[in-house]
Every structure is written in structure tokens, then in C-alpha cells.
C-alpha positions, 0 to 999 in steps of 0.5 A: 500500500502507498503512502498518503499524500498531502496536496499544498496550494500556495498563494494562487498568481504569486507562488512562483517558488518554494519561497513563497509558502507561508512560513506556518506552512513551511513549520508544518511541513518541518514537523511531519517530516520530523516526527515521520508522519507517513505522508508525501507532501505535494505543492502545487506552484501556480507556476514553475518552480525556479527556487529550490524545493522545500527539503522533503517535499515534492513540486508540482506545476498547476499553471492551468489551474486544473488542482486549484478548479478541480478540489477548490483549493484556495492559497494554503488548503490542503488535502490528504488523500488516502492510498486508494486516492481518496479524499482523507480530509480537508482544510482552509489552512494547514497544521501538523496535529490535524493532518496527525488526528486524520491519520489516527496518530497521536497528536 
């Protein structure tokens, strides 16, 4: 079975790097990765990503906006998708221990 992931949106029209994700979202990230949560983190960059990429996350290009219309992610919601591809759970703003109490881990 495959990891759940956790999709990021960044700040539609002006991400254009790494960057550019709130600093409480780069601090969220540090802390699952830390603690080893077992998710694979995704931004979603209006544009290409020319800086360097948040250490343990991974970079996608939404240039036509197809994650952003599709889940209705607005700047800093996420998802988690379960392994099956399913939506987990969702939020407007992202923090560590409500991604933990999604995946039933302590907080």
C-alpha cells in the first residue's frame, strides 16, 4: 500500500517558488517530516518552480489551474488523500496535529 499524500496550494498568481509558502506552512511541513508522519507532501506552484524545493517535499506545476478548479483549493488548503486516492480530509489552512488526528496518530 502507498503512502498518503498531502496536496499544498500556495498563494494562487504569486507562488512562483518554494519561497513563497507561508512560513506556518513551511513549520508544518518541518514537523511531519520530523516526527515521520507517513505522508508525501505535494505543492502545487501556480507556476514553475525556479527556487529550490522545500527539503522533503515534492513540486508540482498547476499553471492551468486544473488542482486549484478541480478540489477548490484556495492559497494554503490542503488535502490528504488516502492510498486508494481518496479524499482523507480537508482544510482552509494547514497544521501538523490535524493532518496527525486524520491519520489516527497521536497528536
Amino acid at each position: 500500500m502507498g503512502a498518503d499524500c498531502l496536496i499544498h496550494a500556495t498563494r494562487i498568481g504569486q507562488a512562483q517558488s518554494s519561497g513563497d509558502v507561508a512560513p506556518d506552512t513551511v513549520a508544518a511541513f518541518a514537523t511531519l517530516l520530523r516526527d515521520s508522519v507517513p505522508v508525501r507532501v505535494v505543492i502545487a506552484f501556480a507556476f514553475a518552480d525556479r527556487g529550490t524545493a522545500i527539503a522533503g517535499t515534492q513540486a508540482v506545476q498547476d499553471g492551468k489551474s486544473l488542482l486549484r478548479k478541480r478540489y477548490d483549493l484556495t492559497a494554503g488548503s490542503a488535502y490528504l488523500f488516502g492510498p486508494d486516492q481518496h479524499v482523507v480530509a480537508r482544510w482552509r489552512s494547514l497544521r501538523a496535529d490535524t493532518v496527525r488526528r486524520s491519520l489516527g496518530e497521536p497528536s
